[in-house]
N, C-alpha and C positions, 0 to 999 in steps of 0.2 A: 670233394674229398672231406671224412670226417677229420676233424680236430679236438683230442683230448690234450689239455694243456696243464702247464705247472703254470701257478699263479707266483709273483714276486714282484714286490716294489722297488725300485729305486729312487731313493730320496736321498738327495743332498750325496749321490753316488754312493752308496752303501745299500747292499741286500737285504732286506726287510719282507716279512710275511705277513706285516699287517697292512690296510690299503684306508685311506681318509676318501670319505664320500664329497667333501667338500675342495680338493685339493682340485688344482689340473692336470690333468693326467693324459701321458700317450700312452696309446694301449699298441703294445709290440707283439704281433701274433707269427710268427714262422715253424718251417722246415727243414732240417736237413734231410737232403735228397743224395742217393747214390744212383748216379743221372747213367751207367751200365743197367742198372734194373729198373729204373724209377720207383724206387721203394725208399720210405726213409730209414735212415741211419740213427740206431739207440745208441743213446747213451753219447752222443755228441757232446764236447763241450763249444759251449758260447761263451766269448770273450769280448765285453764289454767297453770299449777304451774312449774317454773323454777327451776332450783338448788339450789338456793339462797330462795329459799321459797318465791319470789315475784310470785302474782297472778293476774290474768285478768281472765274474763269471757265474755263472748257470748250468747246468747239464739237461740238456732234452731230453725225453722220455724214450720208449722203448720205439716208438713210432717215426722217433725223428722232432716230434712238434715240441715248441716250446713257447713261452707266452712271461712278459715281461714288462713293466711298467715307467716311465722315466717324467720327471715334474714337467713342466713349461717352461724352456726359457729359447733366448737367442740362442741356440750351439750347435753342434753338429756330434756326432757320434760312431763310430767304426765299431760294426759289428761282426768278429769275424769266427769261422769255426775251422777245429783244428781232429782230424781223426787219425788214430795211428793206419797208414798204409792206405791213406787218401790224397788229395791233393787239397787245398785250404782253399777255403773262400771267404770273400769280405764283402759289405755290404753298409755305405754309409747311409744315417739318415738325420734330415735334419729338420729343428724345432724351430716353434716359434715362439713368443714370449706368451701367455695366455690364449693361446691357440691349444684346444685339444686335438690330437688327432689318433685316426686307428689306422693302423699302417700293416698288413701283412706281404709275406716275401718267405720266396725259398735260397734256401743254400746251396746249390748245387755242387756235390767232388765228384770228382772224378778216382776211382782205385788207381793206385800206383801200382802197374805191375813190373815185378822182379824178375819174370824171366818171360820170353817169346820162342818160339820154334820156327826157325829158318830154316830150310833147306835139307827138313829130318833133324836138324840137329837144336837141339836144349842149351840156348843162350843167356847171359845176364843181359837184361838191358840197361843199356848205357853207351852214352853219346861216343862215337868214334876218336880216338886220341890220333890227332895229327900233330907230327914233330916238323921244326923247320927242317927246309932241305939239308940232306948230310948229317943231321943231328940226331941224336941217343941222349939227351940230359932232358928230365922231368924236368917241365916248367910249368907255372901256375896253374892254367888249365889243364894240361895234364893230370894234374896231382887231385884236383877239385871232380875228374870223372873219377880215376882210381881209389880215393874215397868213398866214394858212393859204391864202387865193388868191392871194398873193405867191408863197409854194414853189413852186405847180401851176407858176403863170404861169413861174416864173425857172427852173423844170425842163424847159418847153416852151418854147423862146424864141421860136418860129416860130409860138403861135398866138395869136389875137387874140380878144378878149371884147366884147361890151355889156353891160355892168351897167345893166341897167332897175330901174323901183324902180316900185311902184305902193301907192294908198291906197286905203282903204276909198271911202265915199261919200257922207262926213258934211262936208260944207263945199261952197266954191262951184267949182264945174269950174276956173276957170283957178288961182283959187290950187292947188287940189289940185296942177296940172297943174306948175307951176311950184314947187310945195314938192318933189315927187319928185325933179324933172329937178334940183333943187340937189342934192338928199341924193346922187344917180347921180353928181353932178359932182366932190362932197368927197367918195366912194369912190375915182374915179377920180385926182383929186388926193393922195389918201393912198395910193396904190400907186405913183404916180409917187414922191414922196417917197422912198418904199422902193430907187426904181431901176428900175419897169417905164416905159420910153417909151410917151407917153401917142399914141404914133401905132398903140400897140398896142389900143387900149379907146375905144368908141365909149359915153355916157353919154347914158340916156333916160330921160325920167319917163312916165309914163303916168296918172298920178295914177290916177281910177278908170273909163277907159276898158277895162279886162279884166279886170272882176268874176269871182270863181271859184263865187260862189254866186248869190242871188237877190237880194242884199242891196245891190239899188240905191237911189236916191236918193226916198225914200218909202213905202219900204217898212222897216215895224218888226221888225228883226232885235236880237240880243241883241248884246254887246261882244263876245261869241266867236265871234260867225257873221262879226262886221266884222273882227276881226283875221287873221281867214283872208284877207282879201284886201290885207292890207297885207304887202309881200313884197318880197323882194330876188330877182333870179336874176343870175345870170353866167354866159352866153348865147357858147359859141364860135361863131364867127363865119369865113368863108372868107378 
């Protein structure tokens, strides 16, 4: 693979453009890679950080490559990249005291993707919200997935969701029916909180009217076959 690179020193942890012939010097040569295309990724930035928690950064070129210089000593170094609507990668390395060395390495992220299609249908992704048994009140995790469908939402502001919720098949149909449609309803109430208008989000239970296995009401399945059917989606909507 070619390599077109920015050149930059680090001396005494500070970005410099000049470079001493006589110093020792590690020569840092890398990548960032979008590991869905193996293509690199411009215009990354690189994020520098010492032991001491002092930090510098750099932005790779259009290619992805970048190329960077650090003196000789005993240390270690965390080198990490951060792209909007990627996933972050980090990459330590370490020195030695008048040891030169040239060290190349890729970055690899991963795209964070916002939405999947299940079953026809145009989904947010984001991790299932399970409430303890019996329960309707947002707890931590809870709140830490319904956040992250806050961003989507408050980055899309034109589209609109149903947060359905379904149970297994262990209790009586209407309570079921009515424990979801609450749990749908304090999802939708905690994103209004946040600042989504709640004319955006339509809240449904289904309790265990759309079992995903066999594991209905009489038949002996294990706790793991029934918590597959206990599920959160967020469902865009026209």
């Amino acid at each position: 693979m070619r390599y077109i690179y920015i050149f930059f020193l680090i001396s005494t942890f500070s970005l410099n453009s000049q470079t001493t012939t006589n110093e020792c010097l590690n020569k840092i040569y890398g990548q960032v890679i979008d590991k869905d295309t193996d293509e690199g990724i411009p215009n990354a930035t690189i994020i520098i950080t010492n032991l001491t928690g002092d930090i510098s950064s750099i932005t790779a070129k259009n290619d992805g490559t970048f190329y960077f210089e650090l003196a000789c000593e005993d240390t270690r170094y965390t080198i990490t990249t951060t792209v909007e609507n990627f996933t972050t990668s980090t990459k330590l390395i370490f020195l030695n005291k008048n040891i030169a060395k040239t060290q190349r390495f890729f970055l690899n992220l991963y795209p964070v993707k916002e939405f999947t299609i299940e079953n026809g249908k145009k989904m947010i992704v984001a991790e299932s919200i399970h409430f303890l048994p019996n329960e309707t009140t947002i707890d931590s995790d809870s709140a830490t997935i319904l956040d992250e469908v806050f961003v989507i939402l408050n980055k899309y502001p034109n589209i609109k969701i149903e947060i359905g919720f379904h149970t297994d098949s262990r209790g009586k149909e209407k309570y079921l029916l009515d424990l979801s449609k609450k749990r749908a309803q304090a999802c939708a109430q905690y994103l209004e909180k946040k600042g989504i208008d709640l004319t955006r989000i339509i809240s449904k239970g289904y309790g265990a009217t759309q079992l995903l296995n066999e594991c209905k009401k009489g038949v002996n399945c294990s706790n793991k076959k029934h918590l597959i059917n206990r599920r959160s989606e967020f469902i865009v909507i026209p």
